[in-house]
C-alpha angles and dihedrals in degrees: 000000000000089000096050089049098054079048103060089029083061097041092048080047089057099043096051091043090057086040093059091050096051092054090054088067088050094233101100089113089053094047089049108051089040093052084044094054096034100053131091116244097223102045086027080217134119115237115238104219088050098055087042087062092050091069104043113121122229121186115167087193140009127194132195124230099242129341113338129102136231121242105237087226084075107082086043089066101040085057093054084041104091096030100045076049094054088046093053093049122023115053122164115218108213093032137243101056141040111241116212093259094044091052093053096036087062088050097046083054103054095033110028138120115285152127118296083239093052089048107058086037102041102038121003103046094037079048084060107029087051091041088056094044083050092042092051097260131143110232121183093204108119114199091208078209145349089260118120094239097033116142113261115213131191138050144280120226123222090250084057091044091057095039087046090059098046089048092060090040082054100056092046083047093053085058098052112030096075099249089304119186092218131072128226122194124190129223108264103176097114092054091052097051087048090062085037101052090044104035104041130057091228094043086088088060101049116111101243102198104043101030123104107230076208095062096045112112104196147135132229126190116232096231095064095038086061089049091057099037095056096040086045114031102016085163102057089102097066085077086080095057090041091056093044099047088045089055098046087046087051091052092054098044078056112056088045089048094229091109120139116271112244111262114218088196094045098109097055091064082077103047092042095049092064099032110147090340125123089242108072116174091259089057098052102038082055090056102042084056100061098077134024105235143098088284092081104059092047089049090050086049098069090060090046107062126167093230113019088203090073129090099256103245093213090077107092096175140352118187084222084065123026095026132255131291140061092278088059096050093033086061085052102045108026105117095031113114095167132113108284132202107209113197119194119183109197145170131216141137123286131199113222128159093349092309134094120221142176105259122165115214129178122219136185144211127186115210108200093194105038122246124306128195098240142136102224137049116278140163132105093236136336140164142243126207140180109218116169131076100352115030114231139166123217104177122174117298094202097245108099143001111222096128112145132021118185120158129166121198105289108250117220104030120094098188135028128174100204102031112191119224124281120216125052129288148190128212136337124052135316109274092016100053115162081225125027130168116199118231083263113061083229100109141013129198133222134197137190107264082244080087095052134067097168098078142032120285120253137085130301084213139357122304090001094168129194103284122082104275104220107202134169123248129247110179138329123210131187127205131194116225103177097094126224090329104065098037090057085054099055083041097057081037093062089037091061091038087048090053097040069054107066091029092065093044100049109095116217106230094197092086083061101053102091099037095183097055086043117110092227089059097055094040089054092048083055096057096051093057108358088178091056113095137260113245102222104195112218 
């Protein structure tokens, strides 16, 4: 009996312990009405083939945001991907069926809490390198061990690279596309020339604008990939929880038979909501993976629409549409005191290899207060991104705080001996901004980061050099990132200003009605004849 008591003391220790760290993901709910649905009464345990089969991945297309093509080694491996994960994980001990502890053990292992470092070693990169080796692909990623922290060896090529990526947009995708049977993949070039660029020795000679990240053949060591990818895109990891929480919610629709209908169209929502617009959805994957907050999600939002027919809501103002210059953009963003995502496509020269030539670049800022009419600099934190071609992060370094500058033409004052800048600017200092915009959306202005102390160091494109850098602008958008919330507040805000509005202009004809007691009638007659008296009636 004593036996049988430490037995059961050590197996209710393990349970609350794996328990614990459950709740601390916040999905314990979740664990625990799937297992509940997905076990059998009788062994009061989950089958494992049968969970293995819940996370198989099916596409009958995909299809690749702009030109790009798909490998046609890709669906092979999305179909080894949630088996190859469910083999990693969650591994039942005595065979046949997943206990309780064991099920959330396994999902305690591949989303759990743990450090950025761990989770790229410990889960995302041992997820691809077993879902190649099951798909039939040579992977030169050695696991030194089976240890959590063990040291990883090898490389990663520039086709990997790409599949790798995909692989992680695909699992985010599976929990936000409502169980479509299509596949949409976004363009991740940007993203690839950025691990290039800072991972490879010959990634500072490509030719950036005009390469094919599918045609590289090059070599990255794994080292430095894991460098860049936890300095660039920290949140990349979260796919794994996103896919895993999708699956067990799946499970569960299903069994209640309540689960989302497959949506043949489901891909094109996707594709429709960044048409022609600055914010693709690889753009804005890349920059929703910078940083773990509620931005993400907001910014992701705006690639994932419920109709894809609709104008997306989260664009507050595009210069294609609305017109160029601060008064254009000021009708579309003032009242909203929300966190904004400014987008400026530019074209300039650029000096490369001794010669100058005409290169269009996209770049980024994030607001997190929203923009503010003021002649000085103002804001608590922001971002700054480059963002095409190459994809690169420049968060705050802490030294200073200059981090906005927007400033319309003052209204009321005729003369001023000192006049501020007007446009919107970013860093630096005024009159020396590491990125300026003029009043009229007609040409923006780029330093060297030496001028700046706001934000990280590094360069907004591509050989970017010391000297202000003067290019022409293309096209600015602005995207809200508050949610509903903040929307609903600009909204009740125009409609107030509208009505201060009409109010000012109505014209109350009462004052018109006796026009020979009115003031503007005797002050009319004096001027006519100011000598002539005024009849005082007695």
């Amino acid at each position: 009996m004593g036996a049988s008591s430490s037995t059961d003391n050590k197996e209710s220790s393990e349970k609350r312990e794996i328990e614990s760290l459950a709740a601390s993901t916040g999905a314990l709910p979740l664990l625990q009405r799937s297992f509940s649905k997905l076990a059998d009464p009788q062994t009061n345990t989950v089958s494992f083939q049968s969970f293995k089969k819940s996370f198989t991945l099916s596409y009958k297309t995909t299809t690749c945001e702009g030109d790009q093509t798909v490998p046609d080694s890709f669906p092979r491996l999305l179909e080894h991907l949630g088996p190859s994960l469910v083999d990693l994980f969650f591994v039942p001990e005595k065979g046949g069926g997943l206990s309780w502890v064991e099920f959330a053990r396994g999902y305690v292992k591949c989303c759990g809490r743990m450090s950025a470092s761990m989770s790229y070693n410990n889960t995302l990169l041992r997820v691809f390198h077993l879902t190649s080796q099951n798909a039939g692909f040579s992977s030169k990623l050695e696991f030194e061990s089976e240890e959590a922290d063990c040291k990883i060896n090898g490389s990663v090529s520039t086709l990997e690279l790409v599949m790798f990526l995909w692989m992680c947009w695909t699992m985010s995708w599976d929990g936000r596309s409502s169980r479509s049977t299509d596949l949409f993949l976004p363009d991740i070039s940007h993203l690839i020339m950025s691990a290039l660029v800072s991972c490879t020795e010959s990634g500072t000679s490509l030719d950036v604008w005009d390469s094919d990240v599918f045609g590289l053949e090059l070599e990255l060591p794994v080292g430095k990939f894991l460098t860049w990818a936890l300095t660039t895109i920290p949140s990349l990891t979260e796919c794994l929880s996103h896919f895993c929480n999708a699956r067990l919610q799946h499970c569960l629709n299903a069994e209640d038979g309540s689960g989302p209908s497959k949506s043949a169209g489901g891909d094109d929502s996707a594709s429709k909501a960044c048409e022609n617009t600055l914010l693709t959805c690889g753009r804005a994957w890349a920059i929703s993976l910078t940083s773990k907050n509620t931005l993400s999600e907001e910014i992701l939002s705006s690639c994932f629409p419920c109709n894809g027919d609709e104008p997306n809501e989260n664009l507050l103002y595009r210069s294609y549409h609305h017109g160029k210059g601060m008064n254009r953009l000021w009708d579309n963003v003032q009242g909203y005191h929300a966190p904004i995502l400014l987008l400026v496509s530019a074209s300039g020269g650029v000096e490369q290899e001794g010669t100058s030539s005409e290169r269009k670049w996209v770049i980024g800022a994030i607001l997190q207060q929203g923009f503010e009419n003021r002649d000085t600099f103002y804001g608590s934190s922001g971002n700054l991104f480059s963002i095409s071609p190459v994809f690169h992060a420049f968060s705050s370094s802490g030294k200073e705080k200059n981090f906005a500058y927007s400033h319309l033409h003052p209204s009321g004052r005729v003369y001023d001996a000192n006049p501020k800048p007007v446009g919107i600017g970013f860093g630096g200092t005024q009159g020396n901004e590491r990125i300026f915009i003029d009043e009229d959306f007609a040409k923006i202005t780029i330093r060297h980061h030496a001028v700046d102390k706001t934000y990280q160091p590094g360069s907004l494109f591509p050989n970017q050099g010391y000297l202000p850098v003067e290019a022409l602008v293309s096209d600015v958008e602005a995207w809200a990132l508050g949610g509903k919330a903040a929307k609903e507040v600009q909204e009740a805000y125009k409609k107030r200003e509208e009505l201060f509005t009409d109010q000012r202009r109505k014209i109350d004809l009462k004052t018109f009605t006796n026009w020979e007691d009115s003031p503007e009638k005797m002050m009319m007659d004096m001027m006519g004849n100011p000598n002539a008296p005024a009849r005082e009636e007695r």
